[in-house]
RODO-2510 file (C-alpha; in nm, 4 decimals, decimal comma):
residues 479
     n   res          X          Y          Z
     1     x     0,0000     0,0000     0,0000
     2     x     0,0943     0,3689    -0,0819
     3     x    -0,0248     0,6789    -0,1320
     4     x     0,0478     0,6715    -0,5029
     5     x    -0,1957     0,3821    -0,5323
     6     x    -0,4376     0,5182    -0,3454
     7     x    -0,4543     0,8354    -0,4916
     8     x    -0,4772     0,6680    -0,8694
     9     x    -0,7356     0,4708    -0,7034
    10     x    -0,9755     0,7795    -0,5910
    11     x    -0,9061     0,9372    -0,9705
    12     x    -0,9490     0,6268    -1,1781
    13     x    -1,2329     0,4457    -0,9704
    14     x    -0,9354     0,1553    -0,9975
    15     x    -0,9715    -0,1659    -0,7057
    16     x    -1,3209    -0,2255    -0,5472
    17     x    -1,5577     0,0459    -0,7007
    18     x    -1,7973     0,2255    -0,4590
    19     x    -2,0593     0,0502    -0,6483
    20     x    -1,9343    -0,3049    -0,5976
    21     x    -1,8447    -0,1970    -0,2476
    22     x    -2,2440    -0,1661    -0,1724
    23     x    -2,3232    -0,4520    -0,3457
    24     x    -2,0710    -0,6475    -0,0989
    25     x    -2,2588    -0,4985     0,1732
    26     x    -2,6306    -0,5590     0,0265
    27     x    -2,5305    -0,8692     0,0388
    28     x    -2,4460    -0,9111     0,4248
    29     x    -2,0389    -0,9566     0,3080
    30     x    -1,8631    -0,7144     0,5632
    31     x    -1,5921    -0,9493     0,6080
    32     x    -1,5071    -0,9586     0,2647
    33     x    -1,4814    -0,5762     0,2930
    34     x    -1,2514    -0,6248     0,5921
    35     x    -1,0203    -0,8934     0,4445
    36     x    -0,9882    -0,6755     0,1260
    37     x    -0,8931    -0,3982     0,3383
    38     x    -0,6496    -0,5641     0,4852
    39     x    -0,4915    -0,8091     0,2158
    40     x    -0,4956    -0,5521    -0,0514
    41     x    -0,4937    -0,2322     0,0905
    42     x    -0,8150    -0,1118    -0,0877
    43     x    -0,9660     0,2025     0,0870
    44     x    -1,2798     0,1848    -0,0697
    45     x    -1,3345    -0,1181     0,0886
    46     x    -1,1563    -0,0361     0,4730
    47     x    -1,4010     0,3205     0,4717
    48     x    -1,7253     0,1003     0,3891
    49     x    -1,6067    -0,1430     0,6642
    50     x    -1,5205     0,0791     0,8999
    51     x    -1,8324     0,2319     0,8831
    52     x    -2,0032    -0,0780     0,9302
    53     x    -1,7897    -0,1615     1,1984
    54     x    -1,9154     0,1629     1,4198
    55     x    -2,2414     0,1235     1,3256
    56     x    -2,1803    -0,2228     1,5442
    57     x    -2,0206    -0,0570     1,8186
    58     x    -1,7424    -0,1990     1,7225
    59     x    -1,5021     0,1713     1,7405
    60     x    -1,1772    -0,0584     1,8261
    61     x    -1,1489    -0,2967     1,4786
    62     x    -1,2577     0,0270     1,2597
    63     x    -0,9576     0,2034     1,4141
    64     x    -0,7658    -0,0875     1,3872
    65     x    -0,8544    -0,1441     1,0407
    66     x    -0,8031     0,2191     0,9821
    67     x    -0,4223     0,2796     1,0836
    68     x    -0,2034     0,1395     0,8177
    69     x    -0,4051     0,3536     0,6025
    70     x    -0,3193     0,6671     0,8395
    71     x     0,0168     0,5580     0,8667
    72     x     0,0953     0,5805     0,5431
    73     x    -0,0363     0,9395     0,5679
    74     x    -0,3955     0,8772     0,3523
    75     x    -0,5571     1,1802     0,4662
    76     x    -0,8878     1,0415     0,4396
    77     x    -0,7765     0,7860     0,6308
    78     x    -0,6970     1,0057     0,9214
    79     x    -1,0179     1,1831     0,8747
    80     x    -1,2003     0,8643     0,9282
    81     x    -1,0750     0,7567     1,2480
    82     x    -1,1258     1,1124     1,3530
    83     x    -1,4768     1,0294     1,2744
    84     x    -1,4766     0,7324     1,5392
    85     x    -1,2808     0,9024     1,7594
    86     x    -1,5491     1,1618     1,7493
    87     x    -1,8086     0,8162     1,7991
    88     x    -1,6169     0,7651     2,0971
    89     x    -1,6786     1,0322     2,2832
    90     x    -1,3064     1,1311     2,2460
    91     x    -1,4153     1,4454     2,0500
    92     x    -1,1341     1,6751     2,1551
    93     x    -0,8345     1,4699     2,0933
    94     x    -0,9695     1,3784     1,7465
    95     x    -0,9920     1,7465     1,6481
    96     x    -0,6437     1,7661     1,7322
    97     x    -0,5156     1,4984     1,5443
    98     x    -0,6555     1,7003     1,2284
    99     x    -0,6732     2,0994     1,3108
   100     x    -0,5377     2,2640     0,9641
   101     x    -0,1789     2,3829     1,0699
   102     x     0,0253     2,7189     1,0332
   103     x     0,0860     2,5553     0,6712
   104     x    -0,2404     2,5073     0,5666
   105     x    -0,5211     2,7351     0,6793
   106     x    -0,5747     2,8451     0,2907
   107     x    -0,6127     2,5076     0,1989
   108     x    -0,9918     2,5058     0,1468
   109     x    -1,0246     2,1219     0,1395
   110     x    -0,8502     2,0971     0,4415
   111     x    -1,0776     2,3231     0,6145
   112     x    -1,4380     2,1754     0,4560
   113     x    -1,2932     1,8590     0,6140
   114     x    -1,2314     1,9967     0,9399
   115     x    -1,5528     2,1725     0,9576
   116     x    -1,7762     1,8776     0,9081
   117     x    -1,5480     1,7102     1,2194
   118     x    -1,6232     2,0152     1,4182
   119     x    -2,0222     1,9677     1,2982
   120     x    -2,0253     1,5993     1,4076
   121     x    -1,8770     1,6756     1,7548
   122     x    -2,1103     1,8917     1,8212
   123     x    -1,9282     2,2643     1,7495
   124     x    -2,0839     2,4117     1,4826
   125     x    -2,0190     2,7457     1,5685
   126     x    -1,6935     2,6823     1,5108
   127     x    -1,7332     2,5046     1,2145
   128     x    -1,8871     2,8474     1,0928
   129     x    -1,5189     3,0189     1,2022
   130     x    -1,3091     2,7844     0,9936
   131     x    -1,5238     2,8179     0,6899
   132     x    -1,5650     3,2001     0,6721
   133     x    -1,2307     3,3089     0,5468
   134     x    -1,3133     3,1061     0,2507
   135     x    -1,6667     3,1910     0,1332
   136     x    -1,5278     3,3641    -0,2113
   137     x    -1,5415     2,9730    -0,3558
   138     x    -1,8725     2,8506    -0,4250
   139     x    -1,8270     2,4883    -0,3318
   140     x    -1,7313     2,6049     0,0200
   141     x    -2,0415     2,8155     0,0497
   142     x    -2,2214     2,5180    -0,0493
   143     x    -2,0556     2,2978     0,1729
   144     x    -2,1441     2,6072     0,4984
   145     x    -2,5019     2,5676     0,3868
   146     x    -2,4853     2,1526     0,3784
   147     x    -2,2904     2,1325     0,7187
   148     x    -2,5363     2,3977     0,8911
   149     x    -2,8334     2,1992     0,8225
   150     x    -3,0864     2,1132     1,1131
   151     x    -2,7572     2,2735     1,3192
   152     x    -3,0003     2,5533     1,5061
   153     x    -2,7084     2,7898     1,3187
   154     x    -2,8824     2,9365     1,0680
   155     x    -2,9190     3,3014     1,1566
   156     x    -2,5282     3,3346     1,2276
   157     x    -2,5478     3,1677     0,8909
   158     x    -2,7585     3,4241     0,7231
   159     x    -2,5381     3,7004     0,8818
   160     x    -2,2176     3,5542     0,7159
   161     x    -2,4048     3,4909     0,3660
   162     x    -2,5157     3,8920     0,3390
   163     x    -2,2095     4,0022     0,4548
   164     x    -2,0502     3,8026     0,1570
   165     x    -2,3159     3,9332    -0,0766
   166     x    -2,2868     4,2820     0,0192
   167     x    -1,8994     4,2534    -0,0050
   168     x    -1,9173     4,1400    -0,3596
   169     x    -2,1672     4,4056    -0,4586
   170     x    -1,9189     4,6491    -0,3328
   171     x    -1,5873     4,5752    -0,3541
   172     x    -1,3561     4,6943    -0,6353
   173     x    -1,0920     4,4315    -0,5369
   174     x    -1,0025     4,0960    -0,4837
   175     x    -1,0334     4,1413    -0,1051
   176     x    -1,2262     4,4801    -0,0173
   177     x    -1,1136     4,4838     0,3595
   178     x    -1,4201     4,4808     0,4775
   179     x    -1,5037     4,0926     0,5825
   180     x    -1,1541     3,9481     0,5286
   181     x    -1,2386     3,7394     0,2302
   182     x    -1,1546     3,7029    -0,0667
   183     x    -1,4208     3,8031    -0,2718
   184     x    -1,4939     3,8016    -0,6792
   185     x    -1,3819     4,1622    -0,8076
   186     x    -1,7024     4,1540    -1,0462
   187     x    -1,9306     3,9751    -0,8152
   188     x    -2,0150     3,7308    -1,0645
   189     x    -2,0531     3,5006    -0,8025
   190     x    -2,2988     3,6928    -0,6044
   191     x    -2,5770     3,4998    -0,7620
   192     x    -2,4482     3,2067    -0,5959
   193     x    -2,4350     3,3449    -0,2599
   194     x    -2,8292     3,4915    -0,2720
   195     x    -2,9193     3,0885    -0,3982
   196     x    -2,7818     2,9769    -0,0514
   197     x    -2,9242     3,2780     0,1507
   198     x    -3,2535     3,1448     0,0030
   199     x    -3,1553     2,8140     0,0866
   200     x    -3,1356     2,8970     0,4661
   201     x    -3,4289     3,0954     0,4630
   202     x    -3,6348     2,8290     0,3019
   203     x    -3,5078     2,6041     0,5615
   204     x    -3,5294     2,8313     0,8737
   205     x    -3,9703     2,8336     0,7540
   206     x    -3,9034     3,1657     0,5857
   207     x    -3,9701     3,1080     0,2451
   208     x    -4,1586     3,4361     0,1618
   209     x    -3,8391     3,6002     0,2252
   210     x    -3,6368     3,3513     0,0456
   211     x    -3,8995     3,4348    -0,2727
   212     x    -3,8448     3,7884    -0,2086
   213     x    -3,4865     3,7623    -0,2080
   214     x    -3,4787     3,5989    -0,5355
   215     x    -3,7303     3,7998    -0,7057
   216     x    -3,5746     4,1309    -0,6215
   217     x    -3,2536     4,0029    -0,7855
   218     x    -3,4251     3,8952    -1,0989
   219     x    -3,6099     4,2498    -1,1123
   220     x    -3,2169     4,4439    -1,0908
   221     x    -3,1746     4,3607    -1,4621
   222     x    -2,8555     4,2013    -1,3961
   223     x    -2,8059     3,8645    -1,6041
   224     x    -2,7313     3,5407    -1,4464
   225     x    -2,5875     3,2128    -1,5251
   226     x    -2,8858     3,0039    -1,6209
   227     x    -2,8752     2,8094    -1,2485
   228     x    -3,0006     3,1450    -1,0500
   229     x    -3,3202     3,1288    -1,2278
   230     x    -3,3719     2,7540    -1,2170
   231     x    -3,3371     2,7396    -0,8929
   232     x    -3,5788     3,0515    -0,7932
   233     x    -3,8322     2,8346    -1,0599
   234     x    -3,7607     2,5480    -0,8230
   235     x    -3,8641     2,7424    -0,5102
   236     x    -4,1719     2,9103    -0,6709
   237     x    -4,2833     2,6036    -0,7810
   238     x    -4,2267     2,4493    -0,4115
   239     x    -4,3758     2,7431    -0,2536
   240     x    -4,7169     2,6810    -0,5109
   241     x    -4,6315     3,0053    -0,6490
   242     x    -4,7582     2,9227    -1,0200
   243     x    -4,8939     3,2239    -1,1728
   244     x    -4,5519     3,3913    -1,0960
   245     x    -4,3478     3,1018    -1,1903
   246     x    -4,5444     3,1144    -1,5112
   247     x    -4,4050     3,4779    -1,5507
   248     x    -4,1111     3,3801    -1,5279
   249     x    -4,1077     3,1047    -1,7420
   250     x    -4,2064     3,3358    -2,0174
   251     x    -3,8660     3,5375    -1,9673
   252     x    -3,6396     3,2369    -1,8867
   253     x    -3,7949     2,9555    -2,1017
   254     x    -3,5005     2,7578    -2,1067
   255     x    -3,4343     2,7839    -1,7370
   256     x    -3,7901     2,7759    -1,6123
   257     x    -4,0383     2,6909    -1,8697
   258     x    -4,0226     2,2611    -1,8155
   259     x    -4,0505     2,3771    -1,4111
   260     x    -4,3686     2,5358    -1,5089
   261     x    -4,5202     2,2278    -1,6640
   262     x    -4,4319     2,0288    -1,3827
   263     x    -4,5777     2,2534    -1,1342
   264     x    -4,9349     2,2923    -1,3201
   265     x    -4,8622     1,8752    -1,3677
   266     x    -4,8723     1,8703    -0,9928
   267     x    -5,1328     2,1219    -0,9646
   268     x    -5,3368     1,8647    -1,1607
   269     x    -5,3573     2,0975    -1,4950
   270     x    -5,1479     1,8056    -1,6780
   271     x    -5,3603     1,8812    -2,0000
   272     x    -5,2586     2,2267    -1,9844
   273     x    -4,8888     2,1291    -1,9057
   274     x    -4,8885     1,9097    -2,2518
   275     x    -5,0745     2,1981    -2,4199
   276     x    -4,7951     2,4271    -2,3568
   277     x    -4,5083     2,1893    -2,3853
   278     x    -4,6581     2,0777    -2,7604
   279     x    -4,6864     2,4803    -2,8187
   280     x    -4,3189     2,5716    -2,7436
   281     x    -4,1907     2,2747    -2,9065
   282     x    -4,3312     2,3547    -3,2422
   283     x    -4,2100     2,7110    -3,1834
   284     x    -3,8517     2,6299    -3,1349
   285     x    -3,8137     2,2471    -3,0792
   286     x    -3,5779     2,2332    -2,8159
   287     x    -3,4546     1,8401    -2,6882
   288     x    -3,5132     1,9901    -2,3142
   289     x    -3,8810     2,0269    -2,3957
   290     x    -3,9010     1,7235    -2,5847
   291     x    -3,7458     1,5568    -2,2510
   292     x    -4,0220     1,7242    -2,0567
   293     x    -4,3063     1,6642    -2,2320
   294     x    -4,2089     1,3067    -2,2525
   295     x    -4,1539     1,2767    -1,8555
   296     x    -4,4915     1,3708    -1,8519
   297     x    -4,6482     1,1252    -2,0899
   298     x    -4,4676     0,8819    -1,9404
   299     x    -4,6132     0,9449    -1,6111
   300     x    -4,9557     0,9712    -1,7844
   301     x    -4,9052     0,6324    -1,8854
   302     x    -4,8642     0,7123    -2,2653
   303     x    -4,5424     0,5410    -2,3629
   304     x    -4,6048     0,5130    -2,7471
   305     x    -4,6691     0,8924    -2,7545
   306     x    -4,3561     0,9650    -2,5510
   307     x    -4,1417     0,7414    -2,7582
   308     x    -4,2731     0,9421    -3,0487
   309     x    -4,2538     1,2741    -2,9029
   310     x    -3,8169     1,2021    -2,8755
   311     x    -3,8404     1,0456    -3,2341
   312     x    -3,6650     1,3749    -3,3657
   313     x    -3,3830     1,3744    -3,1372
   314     x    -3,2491     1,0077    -3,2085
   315     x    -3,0675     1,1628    -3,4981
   316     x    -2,8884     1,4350    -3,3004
   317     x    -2,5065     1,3269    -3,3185
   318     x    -2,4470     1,3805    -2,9463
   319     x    -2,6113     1,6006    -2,6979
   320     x    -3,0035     1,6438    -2,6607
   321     x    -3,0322     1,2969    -2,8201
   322     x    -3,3272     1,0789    -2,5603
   323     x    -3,2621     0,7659    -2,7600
   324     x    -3,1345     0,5853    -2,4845
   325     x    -3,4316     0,6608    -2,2401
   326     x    -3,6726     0,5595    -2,4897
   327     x    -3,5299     0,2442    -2,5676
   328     x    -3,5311     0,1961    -2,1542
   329     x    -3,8931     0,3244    -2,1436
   330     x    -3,9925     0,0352    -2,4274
   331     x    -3,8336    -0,2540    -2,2416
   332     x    -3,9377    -0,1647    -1,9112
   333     x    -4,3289    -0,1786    -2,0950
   334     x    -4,2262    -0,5345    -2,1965
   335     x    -4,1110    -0,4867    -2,5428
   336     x    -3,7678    -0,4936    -2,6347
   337     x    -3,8757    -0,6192    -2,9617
   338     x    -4,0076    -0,2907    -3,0334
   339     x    -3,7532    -0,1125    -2,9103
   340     x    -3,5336    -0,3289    -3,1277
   341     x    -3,7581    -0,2126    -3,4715
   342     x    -3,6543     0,1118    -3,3203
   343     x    -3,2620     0,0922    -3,3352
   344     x    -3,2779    -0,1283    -3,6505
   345     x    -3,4473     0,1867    -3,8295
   346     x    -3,2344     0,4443    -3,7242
   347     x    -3,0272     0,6067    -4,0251
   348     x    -2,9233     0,9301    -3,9148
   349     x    -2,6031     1,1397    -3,8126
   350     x    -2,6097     0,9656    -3,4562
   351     x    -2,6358     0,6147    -3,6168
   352     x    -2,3863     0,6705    -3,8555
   353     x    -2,1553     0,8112    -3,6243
   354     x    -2,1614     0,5295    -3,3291
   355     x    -2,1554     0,2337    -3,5127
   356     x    -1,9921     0,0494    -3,2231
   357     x    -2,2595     0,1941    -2,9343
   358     x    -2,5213     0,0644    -3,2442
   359     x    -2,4274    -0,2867    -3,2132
   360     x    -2,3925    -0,3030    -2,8311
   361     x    -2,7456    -0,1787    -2,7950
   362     x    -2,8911    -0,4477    -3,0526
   363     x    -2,6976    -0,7156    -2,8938
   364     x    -2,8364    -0,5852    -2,5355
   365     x    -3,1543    -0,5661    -2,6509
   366     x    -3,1446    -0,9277    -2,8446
   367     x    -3,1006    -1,0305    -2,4942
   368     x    -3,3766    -0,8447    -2,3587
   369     x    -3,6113    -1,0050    -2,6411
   370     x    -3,5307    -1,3421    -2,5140
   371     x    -3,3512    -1,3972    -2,8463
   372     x    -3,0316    -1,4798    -2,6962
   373     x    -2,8950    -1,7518    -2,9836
   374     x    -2,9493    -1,4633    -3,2322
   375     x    -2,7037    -1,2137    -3,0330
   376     x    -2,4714    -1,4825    -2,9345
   377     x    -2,4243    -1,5750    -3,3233
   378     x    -2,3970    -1,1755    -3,4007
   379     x    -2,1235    -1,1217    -3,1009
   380     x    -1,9414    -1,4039    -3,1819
   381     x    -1,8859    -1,2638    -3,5660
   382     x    -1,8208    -0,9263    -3,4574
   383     x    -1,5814    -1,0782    -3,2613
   384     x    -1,4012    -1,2606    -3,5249
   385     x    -1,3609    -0,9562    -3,6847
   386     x    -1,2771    -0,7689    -3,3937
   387     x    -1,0968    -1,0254    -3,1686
   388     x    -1,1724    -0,9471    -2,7424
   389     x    -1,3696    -0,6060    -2,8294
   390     x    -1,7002    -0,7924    -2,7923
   391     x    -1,6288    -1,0111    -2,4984
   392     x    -1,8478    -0,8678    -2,2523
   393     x    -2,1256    -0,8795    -2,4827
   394     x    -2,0882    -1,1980    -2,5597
   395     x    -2,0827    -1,3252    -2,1948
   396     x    -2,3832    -1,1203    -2,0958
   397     x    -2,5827    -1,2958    -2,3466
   398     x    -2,4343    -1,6659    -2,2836
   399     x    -2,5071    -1,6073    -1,9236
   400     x    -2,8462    -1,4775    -2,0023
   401     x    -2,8914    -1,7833    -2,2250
   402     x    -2,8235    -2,0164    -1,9183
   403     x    -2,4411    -2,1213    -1,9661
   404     x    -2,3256    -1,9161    -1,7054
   405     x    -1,9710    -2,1111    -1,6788
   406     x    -1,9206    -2,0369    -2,0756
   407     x    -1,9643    -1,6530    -2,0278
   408     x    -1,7161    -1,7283    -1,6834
   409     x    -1,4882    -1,8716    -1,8501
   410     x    -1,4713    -1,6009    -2,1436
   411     x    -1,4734    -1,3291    -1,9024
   412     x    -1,1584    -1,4552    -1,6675
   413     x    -0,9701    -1,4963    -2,0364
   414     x    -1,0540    -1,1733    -2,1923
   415     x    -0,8574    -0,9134    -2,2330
   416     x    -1,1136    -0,6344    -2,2476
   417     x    -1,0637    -0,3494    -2,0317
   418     x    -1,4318    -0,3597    -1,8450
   419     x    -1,4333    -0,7871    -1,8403
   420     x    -1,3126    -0,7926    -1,4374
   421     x    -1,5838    -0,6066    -1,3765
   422     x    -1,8131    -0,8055    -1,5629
   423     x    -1,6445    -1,0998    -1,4172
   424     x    -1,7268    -0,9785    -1,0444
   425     x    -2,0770    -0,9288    -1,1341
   426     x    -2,1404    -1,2142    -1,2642
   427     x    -2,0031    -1,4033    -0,9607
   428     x    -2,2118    -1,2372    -0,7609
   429     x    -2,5403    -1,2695    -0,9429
   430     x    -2,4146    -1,6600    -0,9450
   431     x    -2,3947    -1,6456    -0,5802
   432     x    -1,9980    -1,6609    -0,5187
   433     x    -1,8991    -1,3437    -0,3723
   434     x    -1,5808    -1,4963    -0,2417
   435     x    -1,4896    -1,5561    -0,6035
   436     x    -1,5937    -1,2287    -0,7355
   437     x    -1,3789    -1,0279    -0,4722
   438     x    -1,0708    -1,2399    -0,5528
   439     x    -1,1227    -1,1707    -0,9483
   440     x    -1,1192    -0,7772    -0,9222
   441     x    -0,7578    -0,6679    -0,9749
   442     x    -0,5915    -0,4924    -0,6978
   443     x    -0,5071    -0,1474    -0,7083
   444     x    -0,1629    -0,1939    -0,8183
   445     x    -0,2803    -0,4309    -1,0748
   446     x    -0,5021    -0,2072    -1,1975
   447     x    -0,3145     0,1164    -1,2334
   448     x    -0,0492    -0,1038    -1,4081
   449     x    -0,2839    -0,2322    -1,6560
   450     x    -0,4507     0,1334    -1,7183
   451     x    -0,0608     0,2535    -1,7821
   452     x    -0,0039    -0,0401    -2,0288
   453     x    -0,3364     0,0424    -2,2304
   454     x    -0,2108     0,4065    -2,2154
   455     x     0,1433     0,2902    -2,3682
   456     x    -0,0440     0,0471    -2,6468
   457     x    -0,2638     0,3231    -2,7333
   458     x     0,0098     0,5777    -2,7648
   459     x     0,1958     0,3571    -3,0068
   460     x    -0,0784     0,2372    -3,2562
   461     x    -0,1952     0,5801    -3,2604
   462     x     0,2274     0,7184    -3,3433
   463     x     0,1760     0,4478    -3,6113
   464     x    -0,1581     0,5400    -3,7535
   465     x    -0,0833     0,9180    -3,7198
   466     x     0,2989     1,0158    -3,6140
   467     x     0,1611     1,3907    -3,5621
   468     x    -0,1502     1,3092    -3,3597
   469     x    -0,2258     1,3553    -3,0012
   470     x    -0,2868     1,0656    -2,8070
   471     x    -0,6050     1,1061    -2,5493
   472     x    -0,7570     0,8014    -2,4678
   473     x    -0,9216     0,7083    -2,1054
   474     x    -0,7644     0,5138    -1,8274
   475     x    -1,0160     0,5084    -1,5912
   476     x    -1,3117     0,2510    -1,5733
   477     x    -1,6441     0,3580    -1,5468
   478     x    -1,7832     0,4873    -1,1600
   479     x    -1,9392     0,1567    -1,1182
***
């Protein structure tokens, strides 16, 4: 174990993903967690453990499980058993173990950390302290607002947030002197800042003034990044607030106008909702209304129509394109085989353009139609052609077609960059989670293997194209 790995292991979702991590414990295998922790030095798996390991009481094994990971100076790590420390009741020495020093107090991730340690011992107010000085970032005003939450803080919290806002209406530079922080010269953040002032206000059972605050900011003039008015669209719409959310939807349509359908949805006006949806999208045909109107056939129970209503975007080469959700949408009804016509008649850009994501989707949904010896025959000739690149397709649809120790087999010889994943999954839904642990690479592994598909690619594409940048992933998928 070192901190190399373990940092390539946070970036690259490399070892035991989160994902598989809950899975492990869904399934009642803690100890798995713990002897992976311990035998390969995976952190995802020691923080799930240790977690479960408190939530048994059990403060002594977490920290023991904990320390080579703080030894080696993982600052998680150390944050963790500051955590159970904190569980212990030994709230004060575990704040000292991790107080920013001299070094550090403008490290803002050092400090967010902190904070929430002060929060769970019980010193919120302080919490507040640490977190002041850095209020010009956004994700650390977020992060005041998260922490603060049910904390009986929130005027002192409100006091801090207008004396930001003010600052940044006011100041001419980078720090104005007045509040100590360093503030936006422009105030282009101030938007921000009035979103979490609402935020607390909303929270605190003052929502009027939380509307008001919002409103008189969108009544200045000034223009904001499309969030500010999707969120005050949010909070009208919470607050029942229609007729004025409908106002506004009619000067931020793309911010505001699918809000207001879902809000007169709610309201039980759903015709009305569609009526305006079908009205904007023949006035400008935007994907985002498409999307909505769809959500809202969907819940209406009207899945042909919904299908239908995307049917323009399937061609779009990248974004806006709701292919994928209607495909989802027809199996879920119980027919992949019509969600199969679907993909067979697409011809457009997006078609053209992803020949690759074309096939895996046919093949996936072969499977789904219960015509598994079809999409077996098809993967194995695309995988002639293309020999390993279809390997997890392949097994997915052996294993679906009840030769489970086939698609096994394949997986554990592949060479495919996602088949140990597949591999593990498979185990599990087979009912050997022993096996499936031991068949995920370690971290080390891993990261070497990512480095070595980094090389390859590098060299086939200073073959293909001497003068070509190389820029292909390393990391696996979040899952």
């Amino acid at each position: 174990m070192n901190v190399d790995d373990l940092v390539w292991q946070a970036r690259n979702h490399g070892g035991v993903s989160p994902r598989m991590v809950q899975t492990f414990l869904d399934l009642g295998q803690s100890d798995l967690l713990i002897r992976a922790a311990q035998e390969r030095g995976d952190w995802n798996c020691a923080q799930a453990a240790a977690r479960e390991l408190c939530a048994a009481a059990e403060f002594e094994r977490a920290l023991a499980l904990l320390e080579p990971f703080t030894d080696v100076g993982w600052r998680a790590a150390e944050s963790a058993t500051a955590e159970i420390m904190i569980r212990q009741g030994r709230g004060d020495e575990a704040l000292a173990m991790v107080r920013p020093d001299a070094a550090e107090p403008g490290d803002g991730h050092v400090c967010a950390r902190y904070a929430e340690l002060l929060v769970k011992a019980g010193r919120a107010d302080e919490a507040i302290d640490v977190l002041t000085p850095h209020l010009g970032e956004y994700w650390l005003r977020t992060r005041l607002v998260d922490l603060t939450e049910e904390q009986g803080r929130d005027g002192r919290v409100l006091e801090v947030l207008t004396q930001v806002a003010e600052c940044m209406e006011r100041s001419a530079d980078a720090a104005c002197g007045n509040c100590g922080r360093s503030c936006p010269a422009d105030g282009t953040d101030r938007w921000h800042v009035l979103i979490m002032i609402a935020r607390v206000l909303e929270r605190s059972g003052r929502a009027e003034e939380a509307v008001e605050v919002l409103r008189t900011e969108t009544a200045s003039g000034r223009r904001h990044p499309v969030n500010f008015p999707e969120y005050y669209a949010n909070l009208l719409a919470r607050q029942g607030l229609i007729e004025e959310l409908g106002s506004l939807a009619a000067t931020e349509p793309y911010a505001a106008f699918a809000v207001y359908a879902k809000a007169l949805e709610d309201a039980g006006r759903a015709p009305e909702a569609e009526a305006l949806l079908r009205g904007r999208i023949e006035a400008h045909d935007h994907s985002k209304d498409r999307a909505a109107l769809m959500g809202l056939l969907v819940r209406r129970g009207r899945i042909d129509e919904a299908v239908e209503t995307g049917r323009p975007t399937y061609d779009y080469y990248d974004c806006g394109n709701l292919l994928h959700w209607a495909l989802d949408l027809l199996v879920d009804d119980g027919r992949p085989g019509r969600a199969l016509d679907l993909l067979d008649g697409l011809t457009g850009a997006w078609a053209e353009g992803h020949p690759d994501q074309v096939l895996g989707l046919r093949l996936w949904l072969l499977g789904e139609a219960g015509r598994c010896a079809e999409g077996i025959a098809e993967a194995a000739a695309l995988n002639e052609r293309e020999p390993g690149e279809w390997d997890t397709e392949l097994a997915r649809l052996l294993e679906r077609d009840g030769r489970p120790e086939e698609a096994l087999t394949l997986l554990r010889s592949s060479t495919h960059y996602l088949a140990d994943l597949d591999l593990a999954e498979m185990l599990i839904r087979q009912g050997r989670p022993a096996e499936a642990l031991a068949s995920i690479p370690t971290i080390a592994e891993d990261r070497e293997a990512a480095e070595r598909r980094k090389r390859e690619a590098a060299e086939q594409r200073e073959q293909e194209d001497p003068w070509a940048e190389v820029g292909e992933p390393t990391q696996k998928p979040p899952f």
